[in-house]
C-alpha positions as a printed Julia matrix, in Angstrom:
101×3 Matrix{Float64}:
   0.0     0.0     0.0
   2.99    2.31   -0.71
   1.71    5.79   -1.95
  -1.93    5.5    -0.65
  -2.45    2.86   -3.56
  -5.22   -0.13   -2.42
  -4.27   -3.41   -1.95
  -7.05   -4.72   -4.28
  -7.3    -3.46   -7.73
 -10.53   -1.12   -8.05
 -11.5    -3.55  -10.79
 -11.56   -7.09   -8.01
 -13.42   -4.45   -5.44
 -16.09   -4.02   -7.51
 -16.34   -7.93   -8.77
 -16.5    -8.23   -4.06
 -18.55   -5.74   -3.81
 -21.29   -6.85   -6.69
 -20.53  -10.64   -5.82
 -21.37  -10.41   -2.0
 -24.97   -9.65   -1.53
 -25.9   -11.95   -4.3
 -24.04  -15.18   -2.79
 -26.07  -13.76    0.52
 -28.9   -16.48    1.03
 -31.16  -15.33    4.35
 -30.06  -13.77    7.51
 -26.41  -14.44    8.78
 -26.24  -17.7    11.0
 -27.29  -16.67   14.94
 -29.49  -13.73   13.82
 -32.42  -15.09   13.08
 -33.71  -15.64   16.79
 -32.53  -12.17   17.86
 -34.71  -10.83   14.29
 -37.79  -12.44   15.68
 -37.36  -10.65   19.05
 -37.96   -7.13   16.93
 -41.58   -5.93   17.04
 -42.48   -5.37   13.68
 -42.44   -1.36   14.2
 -38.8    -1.47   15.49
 -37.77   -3.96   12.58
 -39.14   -0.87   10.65
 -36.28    1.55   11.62
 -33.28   -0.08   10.9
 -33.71    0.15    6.99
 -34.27    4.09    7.18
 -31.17    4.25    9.74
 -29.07    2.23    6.5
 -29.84    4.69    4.05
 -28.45    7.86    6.86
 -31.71    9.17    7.92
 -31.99   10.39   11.52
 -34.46   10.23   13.9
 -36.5    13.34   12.78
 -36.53   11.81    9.19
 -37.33    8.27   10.81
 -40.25    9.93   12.6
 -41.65   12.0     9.73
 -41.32    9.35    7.0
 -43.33    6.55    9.42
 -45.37    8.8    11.05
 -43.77    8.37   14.35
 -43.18   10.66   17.43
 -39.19   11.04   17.47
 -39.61   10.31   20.98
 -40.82    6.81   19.9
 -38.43    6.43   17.38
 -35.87    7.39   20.17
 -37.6     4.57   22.25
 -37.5     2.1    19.46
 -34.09    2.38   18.87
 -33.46    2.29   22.34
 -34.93   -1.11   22.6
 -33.89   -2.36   19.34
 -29.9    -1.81   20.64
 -30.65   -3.49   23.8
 -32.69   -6.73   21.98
 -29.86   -6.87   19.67
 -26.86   -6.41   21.74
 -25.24   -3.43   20.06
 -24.13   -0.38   21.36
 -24.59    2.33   18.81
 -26.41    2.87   15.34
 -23.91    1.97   13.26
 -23.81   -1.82   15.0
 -28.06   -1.55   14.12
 -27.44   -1.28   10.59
 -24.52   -3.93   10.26
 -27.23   -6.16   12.25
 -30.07   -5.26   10.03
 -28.07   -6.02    6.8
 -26.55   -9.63    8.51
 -30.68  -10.26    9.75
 -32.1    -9.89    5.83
 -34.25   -6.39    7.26
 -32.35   -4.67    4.4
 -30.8    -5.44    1.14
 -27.41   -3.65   -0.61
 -28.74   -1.52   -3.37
């Protein structure tokens, strides 16, 4: 990586990168129990926090209080085990609740 140069070719990171979701077949192995813990409502959230809207955009696009999307994601961290957003996301792409673009 001399000179800020990748290790992988842009040309292999895109074959990895358009490969991976496709090979994906259902929720990562140990997620599915912890997905079926989620209330329907709070496995609505997750998708909206993948594509980088807060929890004023959350709110407004399902018609939410932000103080119970607030609670939601509250309780969706807890049910899941992680300790910020970003670990929500990662989870909700590993448990099938959203798919790569």
């Amino acid at each position: 990586m001399a000179a800020g140069d990748s290790a992988i070719s842009p040309g292999i990171t895109r074959k990895l990168i358009d490969t991976f979701p496709s090979r994906r077949a259902g929720p990562a192995p140990g997620h599915e129990l912890r997905r079926a813990d989620l209330t329907e409502a709070e496995r609505e959230e997750p998708p909206a926090m993948a594509g980088g809207s807060n929890n004023t955009e959350i709110a407004e696009s399902l018609h939410l209080a932000e103080s119970t999307v607030k609670s939601h994601l509250s309780r969706i961290l807890a049910k899941i085990g992680a300790r910020d957003r970003v670990q929500a996301v990662i989870f909700a792409y590993d448990a099938g609740l959203v798919r790569p673009a």
